[in-house]
Legacy VTK file of the C-alpha trace (Angstrom):
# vtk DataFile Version 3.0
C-alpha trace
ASCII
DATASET POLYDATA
POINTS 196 float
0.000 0.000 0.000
1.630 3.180 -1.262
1.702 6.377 0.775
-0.311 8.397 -1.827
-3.639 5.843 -1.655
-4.106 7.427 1.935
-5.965 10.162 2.473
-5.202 12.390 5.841
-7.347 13.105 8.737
-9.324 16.193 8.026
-7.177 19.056 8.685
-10.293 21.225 9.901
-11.884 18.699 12.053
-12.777 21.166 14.900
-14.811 23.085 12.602
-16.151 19.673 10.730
-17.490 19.318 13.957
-19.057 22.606 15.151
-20.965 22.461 11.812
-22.079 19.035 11.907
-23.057 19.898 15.913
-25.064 23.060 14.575
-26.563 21.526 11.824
-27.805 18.590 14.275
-29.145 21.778 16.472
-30.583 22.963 13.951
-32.883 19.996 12.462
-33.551 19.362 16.216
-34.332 22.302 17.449
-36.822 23.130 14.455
-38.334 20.122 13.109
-41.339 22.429 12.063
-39.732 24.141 9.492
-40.685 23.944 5.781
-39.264 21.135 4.336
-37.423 22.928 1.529
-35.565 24.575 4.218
-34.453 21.142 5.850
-33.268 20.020 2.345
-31.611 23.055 1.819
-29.760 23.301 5.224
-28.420 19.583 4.267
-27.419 20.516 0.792
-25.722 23.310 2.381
-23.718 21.040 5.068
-23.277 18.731 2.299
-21.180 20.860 0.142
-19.588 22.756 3.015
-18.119 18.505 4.079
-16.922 18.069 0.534
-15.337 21.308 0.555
-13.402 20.296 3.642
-12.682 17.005 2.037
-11.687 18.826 -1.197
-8.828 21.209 0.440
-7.126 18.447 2.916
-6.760 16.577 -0.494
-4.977 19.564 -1.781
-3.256 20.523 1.109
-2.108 16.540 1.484
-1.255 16.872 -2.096
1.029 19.636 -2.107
2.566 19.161 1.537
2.742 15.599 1.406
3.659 14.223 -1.883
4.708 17.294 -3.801
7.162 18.376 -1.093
10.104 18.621 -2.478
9.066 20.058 -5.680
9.952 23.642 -6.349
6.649 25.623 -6.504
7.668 26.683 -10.254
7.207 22.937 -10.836
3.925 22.161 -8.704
1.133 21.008 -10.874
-2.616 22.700 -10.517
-4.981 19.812 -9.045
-8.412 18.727 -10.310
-9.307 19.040 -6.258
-7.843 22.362 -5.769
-10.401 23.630 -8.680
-13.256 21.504 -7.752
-13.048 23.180 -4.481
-12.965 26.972 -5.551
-16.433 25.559 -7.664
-18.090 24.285 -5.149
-16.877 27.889 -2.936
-18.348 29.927 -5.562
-21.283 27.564 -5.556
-22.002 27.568 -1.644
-22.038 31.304 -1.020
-24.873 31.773 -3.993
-26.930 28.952 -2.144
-25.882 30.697 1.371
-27.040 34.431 0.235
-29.336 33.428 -1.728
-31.300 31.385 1.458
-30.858 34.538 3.777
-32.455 36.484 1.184
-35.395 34.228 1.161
-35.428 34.365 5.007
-35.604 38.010 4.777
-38.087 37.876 1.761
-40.176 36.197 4.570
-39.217 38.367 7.891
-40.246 41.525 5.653
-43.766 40.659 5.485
-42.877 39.559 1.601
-41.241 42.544 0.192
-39.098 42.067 -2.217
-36.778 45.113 -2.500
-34.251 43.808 -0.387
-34.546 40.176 -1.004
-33.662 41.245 -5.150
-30.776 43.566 -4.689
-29.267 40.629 -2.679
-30.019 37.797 -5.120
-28.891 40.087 -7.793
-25.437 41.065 -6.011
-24.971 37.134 -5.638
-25.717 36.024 -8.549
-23.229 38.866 -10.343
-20.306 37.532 -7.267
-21.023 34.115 -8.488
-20.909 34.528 -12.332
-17.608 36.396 -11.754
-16.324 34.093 -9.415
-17.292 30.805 -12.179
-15.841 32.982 -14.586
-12.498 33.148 -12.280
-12.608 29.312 -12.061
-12.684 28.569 -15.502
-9.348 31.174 -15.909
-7.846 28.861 -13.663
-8.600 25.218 -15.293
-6.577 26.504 -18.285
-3.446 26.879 -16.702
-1.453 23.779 -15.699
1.344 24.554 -13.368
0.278 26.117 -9.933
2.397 29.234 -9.736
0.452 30.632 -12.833
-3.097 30.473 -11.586
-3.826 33.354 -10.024
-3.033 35.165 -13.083
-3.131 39.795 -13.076
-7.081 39.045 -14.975
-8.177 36.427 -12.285
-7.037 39.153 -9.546
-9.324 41.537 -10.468
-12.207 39.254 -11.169
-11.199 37.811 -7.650
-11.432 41.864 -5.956
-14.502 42.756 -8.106
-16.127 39.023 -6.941
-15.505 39.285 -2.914
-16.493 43.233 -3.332
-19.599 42.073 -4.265
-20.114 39.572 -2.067
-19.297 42.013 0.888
-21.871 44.337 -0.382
-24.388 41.293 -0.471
-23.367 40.162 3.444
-23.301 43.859 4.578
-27.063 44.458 3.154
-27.746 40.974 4.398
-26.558 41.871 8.192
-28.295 45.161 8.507
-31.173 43.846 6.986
-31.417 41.073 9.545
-30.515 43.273 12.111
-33.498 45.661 10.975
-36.116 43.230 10.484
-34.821 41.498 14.292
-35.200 44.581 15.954
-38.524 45.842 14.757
-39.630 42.365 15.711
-38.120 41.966 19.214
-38.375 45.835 20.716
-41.217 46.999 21.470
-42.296 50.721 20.814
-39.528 50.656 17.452
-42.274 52.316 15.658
-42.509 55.440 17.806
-40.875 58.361 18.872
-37.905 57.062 19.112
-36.632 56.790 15.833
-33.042 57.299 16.565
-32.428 53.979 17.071
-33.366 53.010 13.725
-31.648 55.935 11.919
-27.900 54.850 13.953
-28.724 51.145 13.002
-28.823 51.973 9.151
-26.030 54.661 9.249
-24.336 52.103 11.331
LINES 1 197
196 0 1 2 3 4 5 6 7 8 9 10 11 12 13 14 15 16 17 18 19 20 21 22 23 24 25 26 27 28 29 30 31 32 33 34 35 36 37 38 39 40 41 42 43 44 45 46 47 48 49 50 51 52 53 54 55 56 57 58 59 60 61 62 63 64 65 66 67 68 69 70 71 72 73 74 75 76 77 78 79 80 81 82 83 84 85 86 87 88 89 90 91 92 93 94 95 96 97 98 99 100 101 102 103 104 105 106 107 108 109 110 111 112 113 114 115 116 117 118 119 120 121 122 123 124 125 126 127 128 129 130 131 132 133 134 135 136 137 138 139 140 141 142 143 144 145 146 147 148 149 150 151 152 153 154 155 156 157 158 159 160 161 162 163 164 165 166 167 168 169 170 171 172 173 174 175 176 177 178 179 180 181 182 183 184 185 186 187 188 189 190 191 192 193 194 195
């Protein structure tokens, strides 16, 4: 049995296990949810495992059994690509379920809800586009390449805007839901949240 047919212990098995813990919290601590929810929140933990399994592959790839190759030499693995996919594919699915969760906390408005979708599905498109840039090249030191850069910058600045309107939405919609009197006279409170 040769050294490479073994794969490593997960490399990020604390946080393999605080997901698979709150994922278990959360299927038992709402078993009344919608079931497209539940199916979602598994898809979600689903990807989020093979991601893990994806980069210790890499990682045990490149530390392991490429280690004394120069990095001008290391070779660009099918793993290491398949993982910045399935990246790109989990934050869509994750902004795009918080954007249903606020489509329903809203009372079913949509304004917010779109402008996230919209943000994530321009991230994601950018971000695919990225990952196809990088299954052309072949040898590892030439991936991130000066036109994958800035699709990479324009991608995650998207993405932030998309989390940022996501947060203060939540924190909006929470708010007005949990204090009561947020409708009157003190709007203050509301005002600092947004300029927040």
């Amino acid at each position: 049995m040769s050294s490479e047919s073994t794969l490593p212990p997960s490399t990020n098995t604390p946080n393999e296990l605080i997901r698979t813990l709150g994922t278990y919290i959360y299927y038992t601590r709402f078993p009344h949810d919608k079931k497209d929810i539940k199916y979602t929140v598994g898809v979600l933990w689903a990807v989020d495992t093979a991601i893990t399994t994806l980069i210790s592959h890499t990682i045990y790839r490149y530390l392991i059994t490429d280690f004394m190759l120069p990095f001008s030499q290391l070779v660009t693995t099918s793993t290491f690509v398949a993982e910045e996919a399935l990246s790109v594919f989990l934050a869509l699915l994750i902004q795009c379920l918080y954007a249903f969760r606020l489509f329903t906390l809203s009372g079913r408005r949509s304004d917010i809800p779109t402008a996230i979708i919209l943000l994530a599905l321009a991230a994601f498109a950018l971000n695919f586009a990225s990952v196809a840039k990088m299954t052309n090249q072949m040898m590892f030191s030439q991936v991130v390449s000066q036109s994958v850069k800035l699709i990479k910058s324009l991608c995650w600045g998207l993405s932030v805007g998309a989390d940022l309107l996501i947060t203060l939405s939540n924190f909006w919609y929470f708010a007005r839901l949990r204090t009561p009197g947020w409708r009157g006279r003190r709007g203050g409170l509301r005002k600092s949240l947004y300029t927040a």
